[in-house]
C-alpha positions as CSV (number, residue, x, y, z in Angstrom):
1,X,0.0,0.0,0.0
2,X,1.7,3.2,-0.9
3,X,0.7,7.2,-1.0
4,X,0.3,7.3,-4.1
5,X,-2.9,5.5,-4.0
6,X,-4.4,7.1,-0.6
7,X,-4.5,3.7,1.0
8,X,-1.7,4.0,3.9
9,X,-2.5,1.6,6.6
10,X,-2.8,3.9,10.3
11,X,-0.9,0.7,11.8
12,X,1.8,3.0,13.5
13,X,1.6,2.8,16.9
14,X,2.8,6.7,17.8
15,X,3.8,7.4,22.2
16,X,5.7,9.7,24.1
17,X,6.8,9.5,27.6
18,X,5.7,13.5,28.0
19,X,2.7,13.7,25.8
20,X,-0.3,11.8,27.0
21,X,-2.6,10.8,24.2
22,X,-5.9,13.4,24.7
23,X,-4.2,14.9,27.6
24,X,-2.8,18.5,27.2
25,X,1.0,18.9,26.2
26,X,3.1,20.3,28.6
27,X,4.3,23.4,28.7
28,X,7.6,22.5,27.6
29,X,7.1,22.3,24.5
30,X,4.7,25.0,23.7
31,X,6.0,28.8,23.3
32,X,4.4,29.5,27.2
33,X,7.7,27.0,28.4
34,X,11.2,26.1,26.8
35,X,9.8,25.6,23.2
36,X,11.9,22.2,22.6
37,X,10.7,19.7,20.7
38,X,8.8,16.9,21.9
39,X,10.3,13.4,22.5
40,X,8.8,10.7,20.2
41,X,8.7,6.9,19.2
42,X,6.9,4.3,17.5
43,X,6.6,0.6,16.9
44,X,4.7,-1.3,14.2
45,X,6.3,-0.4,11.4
46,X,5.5,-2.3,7.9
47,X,8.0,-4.7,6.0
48,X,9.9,-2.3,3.1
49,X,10.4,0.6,5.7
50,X,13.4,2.7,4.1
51,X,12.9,5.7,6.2
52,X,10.7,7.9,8.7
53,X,9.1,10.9,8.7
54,X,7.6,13.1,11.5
55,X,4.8,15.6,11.5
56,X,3.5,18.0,13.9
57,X,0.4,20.2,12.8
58,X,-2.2,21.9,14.1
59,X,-5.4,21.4,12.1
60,X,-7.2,23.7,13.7
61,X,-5.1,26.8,13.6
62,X,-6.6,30.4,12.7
63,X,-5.8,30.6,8.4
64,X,-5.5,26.6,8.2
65,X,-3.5,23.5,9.3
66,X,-0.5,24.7,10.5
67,X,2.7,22.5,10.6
68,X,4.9,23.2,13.3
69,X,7.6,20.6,12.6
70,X,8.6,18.4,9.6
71,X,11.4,16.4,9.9
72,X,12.7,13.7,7.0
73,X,15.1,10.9,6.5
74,X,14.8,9.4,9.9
75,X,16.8,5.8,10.5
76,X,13.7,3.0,10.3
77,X,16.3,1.0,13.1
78,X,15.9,3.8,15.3
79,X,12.2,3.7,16.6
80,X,12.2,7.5,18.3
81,X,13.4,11.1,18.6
82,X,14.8,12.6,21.5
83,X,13.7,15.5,23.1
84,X,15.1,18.9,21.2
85,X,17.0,16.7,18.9
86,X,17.1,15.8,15.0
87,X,20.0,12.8,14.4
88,X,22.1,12.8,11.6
89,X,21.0,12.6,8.5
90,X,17.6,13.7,9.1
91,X,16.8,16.8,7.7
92,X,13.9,19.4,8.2
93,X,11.4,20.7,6.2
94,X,10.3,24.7,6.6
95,X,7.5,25.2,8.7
96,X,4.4,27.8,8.3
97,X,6.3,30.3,9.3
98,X,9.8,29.4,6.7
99,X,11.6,27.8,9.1
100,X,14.0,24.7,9.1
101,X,13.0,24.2,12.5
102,X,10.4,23.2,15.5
103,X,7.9,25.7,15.7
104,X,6.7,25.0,19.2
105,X,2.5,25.6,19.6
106,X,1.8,28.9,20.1
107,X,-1.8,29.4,19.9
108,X,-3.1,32.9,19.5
109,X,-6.8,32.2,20.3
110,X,-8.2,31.2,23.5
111,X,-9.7,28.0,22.6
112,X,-8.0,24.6,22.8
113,X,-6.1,23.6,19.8
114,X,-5.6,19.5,18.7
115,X,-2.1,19.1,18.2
116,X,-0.7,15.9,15.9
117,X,1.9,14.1,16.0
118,X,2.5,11.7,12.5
119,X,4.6,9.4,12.5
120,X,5.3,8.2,8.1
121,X,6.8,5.3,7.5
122,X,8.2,5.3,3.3
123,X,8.9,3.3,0.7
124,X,12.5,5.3,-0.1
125,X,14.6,8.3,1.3
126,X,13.5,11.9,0.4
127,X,15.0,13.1,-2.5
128,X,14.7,16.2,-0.6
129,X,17.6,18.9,1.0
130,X,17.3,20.6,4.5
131,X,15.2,23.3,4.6
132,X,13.0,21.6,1.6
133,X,10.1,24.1,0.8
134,X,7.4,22.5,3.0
135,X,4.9,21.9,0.2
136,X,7.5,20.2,-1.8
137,X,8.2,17.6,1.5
138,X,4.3,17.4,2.1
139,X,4.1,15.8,-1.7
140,X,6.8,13.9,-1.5
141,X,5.9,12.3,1.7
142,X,2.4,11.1,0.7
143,X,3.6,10.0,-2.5
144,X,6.3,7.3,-0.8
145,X,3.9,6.8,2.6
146,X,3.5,2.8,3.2
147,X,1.8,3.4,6.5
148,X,1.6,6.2,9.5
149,X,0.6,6.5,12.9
150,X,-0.6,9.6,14.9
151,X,-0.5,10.9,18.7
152,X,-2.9,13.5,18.9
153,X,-2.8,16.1,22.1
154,X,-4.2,19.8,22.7
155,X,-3.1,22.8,24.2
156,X,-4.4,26.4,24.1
């Protein structure tokens, strides 16, 4: 099953050991506390796994989905990411605001926001630099996705 035909399996199981699945992120890693980026990991990854790729949006953000993070070209053997971290030779795509970088939620409404976390398994590595224009990695990703997994969170 592969992106290109819309039919990635949500196998992926997606956990954190800060980010509580319906529970509100911490502070942390919102724009209120440090702003680092959130640690990560999955299991249940599909046979043919070449390589990992990690979303953060906001689908609910004032103007659209925002993406906060996107990061590519993450080691299928390694089944997380560190807190604040992005290990060699991941790279990272520009966020809403044109940034390589994490983007840490920042809401500027007072309602609660649902924050996800996607975890992509693909097919292949990006074909993609860092600092990839983020419409250019959102393509490429669906186009190589085998199956994905999500952790979903608010804040506000």
């Amino acid at each position: 099953m592969s992106g290109s035909n819309g039919e990635a399996a949500d196998n992926i199981t997606v956990t954190s050991p800060m980010i509580l699945a319906g529970e509100t992120i911490p502070e942390r890693y919102t724009c209120k506390g440090e702003g680092v980026s959130p640690p990560l990991s999955w299991s249940g990854l599909p046979d043919g796994v070449e390589s990992i790729a990690v979303l953060i949006d906001d689908p609910e953000a004032v103007g659209g989905a925002t993406v906060h993070w996107l990061v590519y070209g993450l080691d299928p053997a390694n089944p997380e990411l560190a807190e604040g971290s992005v290990p060699q030779p991941a790279r990272q795509a520009r966020n809403v605001s044109g940034e390589a970088n994490y983007a840490a939620p920042c809401p500027v409404d007072d309602h609660e926001h649902e924050y996800r976390f996607t975890v992509y398994a693909l097919d292949s590595e990006l074909d993609l630099p860092e600092a990839a224009p983020l419409d250019e990695a959102l393509r490429a990703i669906a186009a190589h996705t085998l199956a994905r997994g999500r952790l979903v969170a608010t804040g506000g």
